[in-house]
LOKE-839211 format. One record per residue: residue in one letter; x, y, z of N, C-alpha, C, O in turn. Coordinates in steps of 0.001 Angstrom, whole numbers, padded with zeros to 6 digits, always signed. Layout:
BEGIN
AXYZXYZXYZXYZ ...
***
This chain:
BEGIN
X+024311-037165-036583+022905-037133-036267+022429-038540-035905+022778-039486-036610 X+021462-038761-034583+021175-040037-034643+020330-040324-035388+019514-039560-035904 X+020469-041849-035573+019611-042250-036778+018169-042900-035886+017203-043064-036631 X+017991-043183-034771+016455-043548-034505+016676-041789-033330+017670-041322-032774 X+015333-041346-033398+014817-040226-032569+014666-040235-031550+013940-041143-031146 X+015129-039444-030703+015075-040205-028644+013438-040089-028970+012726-039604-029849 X+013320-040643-028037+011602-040582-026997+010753-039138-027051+011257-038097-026629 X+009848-039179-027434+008783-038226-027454+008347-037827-026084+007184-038167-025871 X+008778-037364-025337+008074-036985-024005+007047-036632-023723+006403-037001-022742 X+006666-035710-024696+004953-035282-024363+004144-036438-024703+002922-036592-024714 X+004988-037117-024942+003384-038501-025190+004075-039389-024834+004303-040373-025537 X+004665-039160-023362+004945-040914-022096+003976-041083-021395+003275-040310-020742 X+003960-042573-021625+003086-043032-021027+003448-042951-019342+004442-042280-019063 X+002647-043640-018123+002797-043535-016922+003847-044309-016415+004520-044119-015402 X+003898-045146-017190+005142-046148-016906+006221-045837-017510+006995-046783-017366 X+006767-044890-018207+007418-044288-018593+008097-043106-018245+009319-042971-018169 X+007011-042046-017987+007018-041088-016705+007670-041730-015390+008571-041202-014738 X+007248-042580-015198+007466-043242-013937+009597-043437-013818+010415-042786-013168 X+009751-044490-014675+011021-044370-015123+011959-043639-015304+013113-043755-014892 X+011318-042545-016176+012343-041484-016174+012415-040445-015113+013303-039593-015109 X+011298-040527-014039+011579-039842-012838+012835-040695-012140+013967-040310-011848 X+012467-041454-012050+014195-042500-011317+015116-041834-011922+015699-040996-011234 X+015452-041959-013091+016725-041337-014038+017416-040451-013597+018550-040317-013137 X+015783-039335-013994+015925-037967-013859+016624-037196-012808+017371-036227-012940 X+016060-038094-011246+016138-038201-010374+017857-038770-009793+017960-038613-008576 X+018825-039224-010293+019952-040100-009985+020890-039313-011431+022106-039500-011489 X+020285-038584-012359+021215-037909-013899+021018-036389-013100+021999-035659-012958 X+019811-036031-012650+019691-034619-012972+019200-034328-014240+018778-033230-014604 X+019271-035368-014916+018054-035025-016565+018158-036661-016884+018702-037480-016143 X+017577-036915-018029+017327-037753-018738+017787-038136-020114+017221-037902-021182 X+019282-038970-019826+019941-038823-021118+019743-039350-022301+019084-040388-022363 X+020174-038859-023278+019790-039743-024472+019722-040810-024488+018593-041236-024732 X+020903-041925-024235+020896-043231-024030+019260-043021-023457+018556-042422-024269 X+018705-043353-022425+017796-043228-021906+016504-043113-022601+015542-043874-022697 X+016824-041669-023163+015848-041244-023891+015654-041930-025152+014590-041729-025738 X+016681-042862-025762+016670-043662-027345+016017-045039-026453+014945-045411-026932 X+016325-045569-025660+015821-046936-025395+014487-046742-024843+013957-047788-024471 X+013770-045620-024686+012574-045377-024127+011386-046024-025284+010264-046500-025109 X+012260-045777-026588+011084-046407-027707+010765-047758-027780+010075-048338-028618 X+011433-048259-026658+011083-049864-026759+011100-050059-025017+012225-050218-024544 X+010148-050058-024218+010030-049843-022744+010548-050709-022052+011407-050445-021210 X+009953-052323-022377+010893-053432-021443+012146-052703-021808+012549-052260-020732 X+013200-052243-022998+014311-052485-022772+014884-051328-021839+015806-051361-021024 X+014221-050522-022141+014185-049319-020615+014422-049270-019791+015306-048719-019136 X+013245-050173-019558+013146-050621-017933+014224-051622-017535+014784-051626-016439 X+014455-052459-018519+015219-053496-018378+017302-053258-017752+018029-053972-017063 X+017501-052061-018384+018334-051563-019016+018688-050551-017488+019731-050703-016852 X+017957-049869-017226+017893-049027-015884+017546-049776-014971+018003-049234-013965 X+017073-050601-014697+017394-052050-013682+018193-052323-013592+018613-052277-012435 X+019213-052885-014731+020923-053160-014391+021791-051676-014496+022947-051531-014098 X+021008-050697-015080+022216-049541-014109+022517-049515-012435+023470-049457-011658 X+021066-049596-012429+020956-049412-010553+021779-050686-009716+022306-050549-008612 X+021752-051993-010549+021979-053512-009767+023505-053021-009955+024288-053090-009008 X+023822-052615-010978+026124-052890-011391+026108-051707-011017+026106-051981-009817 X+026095-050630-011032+026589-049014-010532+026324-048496-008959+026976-047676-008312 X+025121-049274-008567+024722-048668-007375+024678-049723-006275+024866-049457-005088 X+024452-050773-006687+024983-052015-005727+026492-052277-005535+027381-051758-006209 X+026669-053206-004459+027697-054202-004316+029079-053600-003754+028813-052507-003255 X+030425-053881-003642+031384-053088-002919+031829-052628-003523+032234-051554-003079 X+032186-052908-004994+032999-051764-005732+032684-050277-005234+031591-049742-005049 X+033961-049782-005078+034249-047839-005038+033378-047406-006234+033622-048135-007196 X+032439-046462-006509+031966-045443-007705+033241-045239-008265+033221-045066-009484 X+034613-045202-007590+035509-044568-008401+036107-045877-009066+036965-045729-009936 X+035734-047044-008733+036885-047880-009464+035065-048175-010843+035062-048152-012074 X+034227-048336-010164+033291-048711-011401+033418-047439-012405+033355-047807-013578 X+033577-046064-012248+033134-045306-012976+034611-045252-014030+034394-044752-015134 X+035608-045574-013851+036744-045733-014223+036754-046924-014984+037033-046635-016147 X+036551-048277-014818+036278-049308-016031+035052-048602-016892+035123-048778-018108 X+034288-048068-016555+033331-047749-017660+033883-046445-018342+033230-046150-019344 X+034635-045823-018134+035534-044598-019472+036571-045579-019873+037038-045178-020939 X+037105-046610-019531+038536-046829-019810+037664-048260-021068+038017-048361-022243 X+036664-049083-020490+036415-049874-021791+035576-049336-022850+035459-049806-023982 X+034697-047748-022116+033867-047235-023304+035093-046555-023913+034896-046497-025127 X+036312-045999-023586+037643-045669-024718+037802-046905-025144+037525-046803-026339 X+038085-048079-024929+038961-049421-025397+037567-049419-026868+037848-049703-028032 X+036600-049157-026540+035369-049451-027733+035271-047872-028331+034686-047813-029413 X+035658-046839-027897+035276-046152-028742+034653-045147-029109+034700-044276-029978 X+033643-045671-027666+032692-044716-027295+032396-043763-026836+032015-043796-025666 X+032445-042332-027637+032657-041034-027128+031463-040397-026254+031760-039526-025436 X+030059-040821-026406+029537-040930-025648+029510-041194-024184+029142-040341-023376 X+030078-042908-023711+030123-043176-022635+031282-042527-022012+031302-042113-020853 X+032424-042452-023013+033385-041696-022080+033470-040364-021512+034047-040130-020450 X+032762-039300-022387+032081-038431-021980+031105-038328-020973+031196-037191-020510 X+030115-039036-020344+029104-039347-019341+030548-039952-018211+030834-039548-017084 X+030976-040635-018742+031277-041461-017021+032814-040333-017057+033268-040353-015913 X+033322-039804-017583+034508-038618-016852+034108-037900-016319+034755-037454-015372 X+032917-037423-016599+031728-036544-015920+031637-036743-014962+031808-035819-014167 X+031291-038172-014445+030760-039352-013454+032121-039028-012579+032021-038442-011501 X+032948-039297-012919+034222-039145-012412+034571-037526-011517+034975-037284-010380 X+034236-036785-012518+034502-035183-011766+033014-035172-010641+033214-034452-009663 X+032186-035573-010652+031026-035207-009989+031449-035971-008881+031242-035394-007814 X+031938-037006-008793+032016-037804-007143+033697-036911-006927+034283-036980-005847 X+034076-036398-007705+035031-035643-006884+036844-036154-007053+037782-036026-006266 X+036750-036869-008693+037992-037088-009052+038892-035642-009621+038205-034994-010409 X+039881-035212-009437+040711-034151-010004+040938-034537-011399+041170-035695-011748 X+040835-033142-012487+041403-033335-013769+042770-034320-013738+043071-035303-014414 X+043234-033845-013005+045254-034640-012957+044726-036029-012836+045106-036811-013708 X+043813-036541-011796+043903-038000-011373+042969-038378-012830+043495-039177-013604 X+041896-037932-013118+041594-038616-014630+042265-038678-015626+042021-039452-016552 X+043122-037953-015598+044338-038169-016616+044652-039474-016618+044590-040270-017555 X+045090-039688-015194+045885-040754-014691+045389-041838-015218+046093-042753-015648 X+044473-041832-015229+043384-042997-015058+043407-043177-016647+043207-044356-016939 X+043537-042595-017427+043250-042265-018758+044424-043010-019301+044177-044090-019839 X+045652-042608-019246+047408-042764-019575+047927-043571-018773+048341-044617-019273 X+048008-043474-018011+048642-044437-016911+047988-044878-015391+048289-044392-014301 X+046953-046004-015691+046373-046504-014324+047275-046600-013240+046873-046296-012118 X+048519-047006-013427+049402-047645-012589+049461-046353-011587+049547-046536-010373 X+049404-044854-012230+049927-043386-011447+048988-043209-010937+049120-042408-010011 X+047412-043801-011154+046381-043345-010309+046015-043848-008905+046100-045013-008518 X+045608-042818-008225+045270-043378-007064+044168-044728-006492+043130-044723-005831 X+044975-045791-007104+043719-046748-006753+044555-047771-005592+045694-047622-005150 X+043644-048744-005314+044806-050229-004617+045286-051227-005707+044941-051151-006886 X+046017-052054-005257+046714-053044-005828+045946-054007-006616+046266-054645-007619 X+044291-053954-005585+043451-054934-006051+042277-054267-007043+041497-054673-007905 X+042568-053199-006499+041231-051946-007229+041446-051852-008957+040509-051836-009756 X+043548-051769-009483+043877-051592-010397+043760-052717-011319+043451-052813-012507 X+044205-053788-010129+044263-055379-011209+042731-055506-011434+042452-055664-012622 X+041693-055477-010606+039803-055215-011223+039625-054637-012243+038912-055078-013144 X+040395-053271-012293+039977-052486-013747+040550-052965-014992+039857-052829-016000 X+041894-053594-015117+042872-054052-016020+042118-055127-016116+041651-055144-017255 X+041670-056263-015349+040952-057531-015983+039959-057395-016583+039628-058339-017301 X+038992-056048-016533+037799-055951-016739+038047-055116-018157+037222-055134-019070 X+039363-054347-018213+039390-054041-019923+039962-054973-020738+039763-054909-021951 X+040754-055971-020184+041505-057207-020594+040607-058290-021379+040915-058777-022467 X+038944-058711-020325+037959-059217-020743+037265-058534-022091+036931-059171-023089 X+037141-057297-021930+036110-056378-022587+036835-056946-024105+036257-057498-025041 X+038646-056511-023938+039055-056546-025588+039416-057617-025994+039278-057738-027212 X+040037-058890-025221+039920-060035-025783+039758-061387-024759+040653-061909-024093 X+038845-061639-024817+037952-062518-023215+038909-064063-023460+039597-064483-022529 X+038847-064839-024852+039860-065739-024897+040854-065801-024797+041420-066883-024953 X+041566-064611-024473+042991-064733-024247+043170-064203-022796+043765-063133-022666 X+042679-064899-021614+042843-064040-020379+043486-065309-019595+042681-066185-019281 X+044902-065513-019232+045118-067027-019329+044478-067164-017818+043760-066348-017240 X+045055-068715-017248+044485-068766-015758+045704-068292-015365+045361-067798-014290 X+047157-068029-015466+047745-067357-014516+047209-065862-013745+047033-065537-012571 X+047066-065205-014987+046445-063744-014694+045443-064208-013748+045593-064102-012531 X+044388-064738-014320+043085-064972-013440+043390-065299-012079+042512-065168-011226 X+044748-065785-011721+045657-066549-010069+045850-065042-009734+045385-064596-008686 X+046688-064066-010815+047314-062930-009869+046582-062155-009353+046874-061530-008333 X+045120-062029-010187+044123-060934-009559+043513-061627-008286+043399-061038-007211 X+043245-062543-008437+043257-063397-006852+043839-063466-005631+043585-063795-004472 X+044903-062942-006458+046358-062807-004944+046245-061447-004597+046766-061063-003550 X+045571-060581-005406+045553-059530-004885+044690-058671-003902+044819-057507-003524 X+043337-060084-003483+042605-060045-002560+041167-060146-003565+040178-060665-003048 X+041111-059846-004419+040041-060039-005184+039549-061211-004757+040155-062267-004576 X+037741-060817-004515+037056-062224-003971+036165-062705-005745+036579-062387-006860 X+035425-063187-005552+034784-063460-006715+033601-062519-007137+033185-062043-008194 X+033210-062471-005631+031869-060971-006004+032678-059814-006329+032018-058778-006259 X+033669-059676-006602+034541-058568-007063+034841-058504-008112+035154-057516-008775 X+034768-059738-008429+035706-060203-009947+034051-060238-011079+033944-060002-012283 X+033145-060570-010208+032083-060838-011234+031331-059233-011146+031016-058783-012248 X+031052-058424-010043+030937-056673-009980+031775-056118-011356+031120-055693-012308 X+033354-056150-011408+033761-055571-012456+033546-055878-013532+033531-055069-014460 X+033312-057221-013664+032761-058085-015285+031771-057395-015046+031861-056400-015765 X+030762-057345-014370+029333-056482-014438+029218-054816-015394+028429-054452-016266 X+030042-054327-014931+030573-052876-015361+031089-053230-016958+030677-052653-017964 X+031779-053984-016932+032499-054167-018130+031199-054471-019335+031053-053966-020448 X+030488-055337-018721+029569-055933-019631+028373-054856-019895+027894-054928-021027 X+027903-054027-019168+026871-053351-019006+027516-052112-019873+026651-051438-020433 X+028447-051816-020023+029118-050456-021250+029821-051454-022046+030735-050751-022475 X+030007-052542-022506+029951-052770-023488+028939-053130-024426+029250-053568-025534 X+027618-052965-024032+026179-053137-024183+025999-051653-024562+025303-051261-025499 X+026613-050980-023836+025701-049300-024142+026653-048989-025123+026083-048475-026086 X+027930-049090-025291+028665-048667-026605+028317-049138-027577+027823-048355-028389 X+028382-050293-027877+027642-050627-029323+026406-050325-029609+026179-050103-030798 X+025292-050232-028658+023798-049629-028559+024186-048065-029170+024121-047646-030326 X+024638-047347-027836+025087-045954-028937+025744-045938-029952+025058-045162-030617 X+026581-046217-030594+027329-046052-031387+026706-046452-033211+026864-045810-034249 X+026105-047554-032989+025592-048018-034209+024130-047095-034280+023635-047069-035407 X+023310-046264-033109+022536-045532-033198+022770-044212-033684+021945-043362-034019 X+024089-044163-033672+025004-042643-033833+024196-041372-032617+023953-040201-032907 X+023942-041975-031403+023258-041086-030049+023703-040045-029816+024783-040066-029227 X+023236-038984-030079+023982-037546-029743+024335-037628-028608+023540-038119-027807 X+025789-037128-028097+026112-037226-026754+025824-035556-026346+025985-034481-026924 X+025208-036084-024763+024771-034702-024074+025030-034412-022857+024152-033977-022112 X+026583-034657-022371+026941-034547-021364+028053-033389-021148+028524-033186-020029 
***
């Protein structure tokens, strides 16, 4: 059971309303996450500002962002996020088999050379950021990775490792 109560809807304010029409609008509903950070509005707003800037901006594939965000919300834990973004995953049109893949063995999934080494640095960072030497940091480089690439997947990485511990210590009913 979560321990703070999502958002009261019948009593949002306009700027609130406002917000969760975006959501609503890009989810098809309004998820808990969503609905728990609604009790404190900057962080709302704040919070669905950088969904839209790391998920919906920049060159990353939906499939390589939506894939660091199940693979570091698993590395944390988070049954929540991994639940929402496999979802994320079947809705843009990944096959059960290839999420597997993605799940057990990245290497079998259909990504690029540079797409895989993005997701591996970005769970590499997530679980231990001091130990990422500069060789690694050379090979993902060689693999065409530019820097707006390298800082996009840190983006992803950082933005669900923000929502896993947010859910998790809230105990957020997952509703996906």
């Amino acid at each position: 059971m979560a321990r703070i109560a999502t958002y009261d809807v019948t009593t949002a304010t306009k700027e609130v309303k406002e917000v969760f029409a975006e959501i609503e609008g890009a989810f098809g509903k309004v998820p808990n996450l969503f609905l728990t950070y609604a009790n404190h509005l900057p962080l709302l707003k704040a919070n669905w500002n950088k969904v839209k800037a790391v998920m919906g901006e920049g060159t990353l594939s939906q499939k390589t962002k939506q894939a660091i965000a199940v693979l570091v919300s698993r590395d944390n834990g988070c049954a929540y996020c991994v639940a929402a973004h496999t979802g994320a995953l079947r809705a843009i049109g990944v096959s059960e088999e290839e999420i597997r893949s993605i799940e057990e063995d990245l290497e079998q999934a259909n990504f690029t050379t540079k797409e895989r080494a993005l997701i591996s640095f970005a769970r590499k960072a997530n679980t231990t950021p001091l130990r990422v030497p500069d060789e690694e940091f050379a090979a993902l480089k060689q693999t065409g990775a530019i820097d707006a690439e390298i800082i996009e997947a840190l983006g992803v990485m950082e933005l669900f490792t923000a929502f896993n511990k947010f859910l998790d210590v809230l105990q957020v009913e997952v509703d996906f």
